[in-house]
N, C-alpha and C positions, 0 to 999 in steps of 0.2 A: 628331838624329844617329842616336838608335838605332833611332827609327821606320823613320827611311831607309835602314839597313841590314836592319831585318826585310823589308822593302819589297823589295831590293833579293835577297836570299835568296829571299823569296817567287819572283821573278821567276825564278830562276836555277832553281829546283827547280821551276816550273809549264813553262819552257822545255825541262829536260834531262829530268825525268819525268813530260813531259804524259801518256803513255800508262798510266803507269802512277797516276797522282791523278784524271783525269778520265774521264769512260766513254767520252767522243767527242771530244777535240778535232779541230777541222778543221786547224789548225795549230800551231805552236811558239807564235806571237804571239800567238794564240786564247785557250791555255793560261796563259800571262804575263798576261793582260789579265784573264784570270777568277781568277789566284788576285790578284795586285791588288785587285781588287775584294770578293772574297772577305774577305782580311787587313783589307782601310779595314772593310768591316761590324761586324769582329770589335773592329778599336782601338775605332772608333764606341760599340761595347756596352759593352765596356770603361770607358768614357769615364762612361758611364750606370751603371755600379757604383760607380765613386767617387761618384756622384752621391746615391747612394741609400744609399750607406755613411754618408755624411757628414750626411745626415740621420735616420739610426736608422732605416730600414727595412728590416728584416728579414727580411719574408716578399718584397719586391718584389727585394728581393737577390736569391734563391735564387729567385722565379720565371724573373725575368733570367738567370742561370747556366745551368737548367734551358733554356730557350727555348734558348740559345745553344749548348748541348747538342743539341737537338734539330736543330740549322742542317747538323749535322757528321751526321746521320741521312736527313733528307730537305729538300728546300725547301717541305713542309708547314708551315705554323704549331704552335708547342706547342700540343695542345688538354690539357685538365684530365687527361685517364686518362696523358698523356706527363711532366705535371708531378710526378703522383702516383708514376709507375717512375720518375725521373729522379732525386724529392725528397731519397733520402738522399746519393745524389754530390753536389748542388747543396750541401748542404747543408757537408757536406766539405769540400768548395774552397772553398765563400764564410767558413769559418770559419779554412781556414788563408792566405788573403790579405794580413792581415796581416803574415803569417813573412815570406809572400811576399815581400811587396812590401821589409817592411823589407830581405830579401836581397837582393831588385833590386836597389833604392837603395846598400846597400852596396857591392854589384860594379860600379855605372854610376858611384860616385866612386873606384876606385882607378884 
């Protein structure tokens, strides 16, 4: 359910502010269907941190972060000199996830 509503958010803000998120949309739909897509990449990566939380890796955490970081910069791949500027925010986030999440979870049961 909450997927589907970021999903659905996504859509509503790729449709009324394509022009201003994207450099070219050809249209409203255009805009909807790319940040869709956009968002599933992001849950996807996502998906790949609890993965790699869950097994104590910690450098592959934070490179994951960083990468995913670098998605919202260019659709270039992280290369090592973007991991290295990137390292200490990755590093940030992936340590207060935890808070995070426990917060999530708290507000997604009341």
């Amino acid at each position: 359910m909450l997927f589907k509503g970021c999903l659905h958010f996504a859509t509503w803000a790729a449709t009324e502010l394509a022009k201003e998120l994207f450099s070219n949309p050809s249209s409203p739909q255009d805009a909807a269907n790319n940040a869709n897509a956009y968002f599933r990449e992001f849950a996807n990566q996502w998906c790949k941190w609890v993965e790699l939380e869950n097994e104590g890796k910690n450098v592959e955490t934070t490179e994951l972060i960083c990468s995913m970081i670098r998605t919202t910069e260019s659709n270039v791949p992280a290369g090592e000199m973007d991991i290295q500027r990137l390292g200490k925010l990755a590093l940030q986030i992936n340590c207060r996830m935890p808070t995070m999440r426990g917060a999530f979870i708290e507000l997604i049961n009341r």
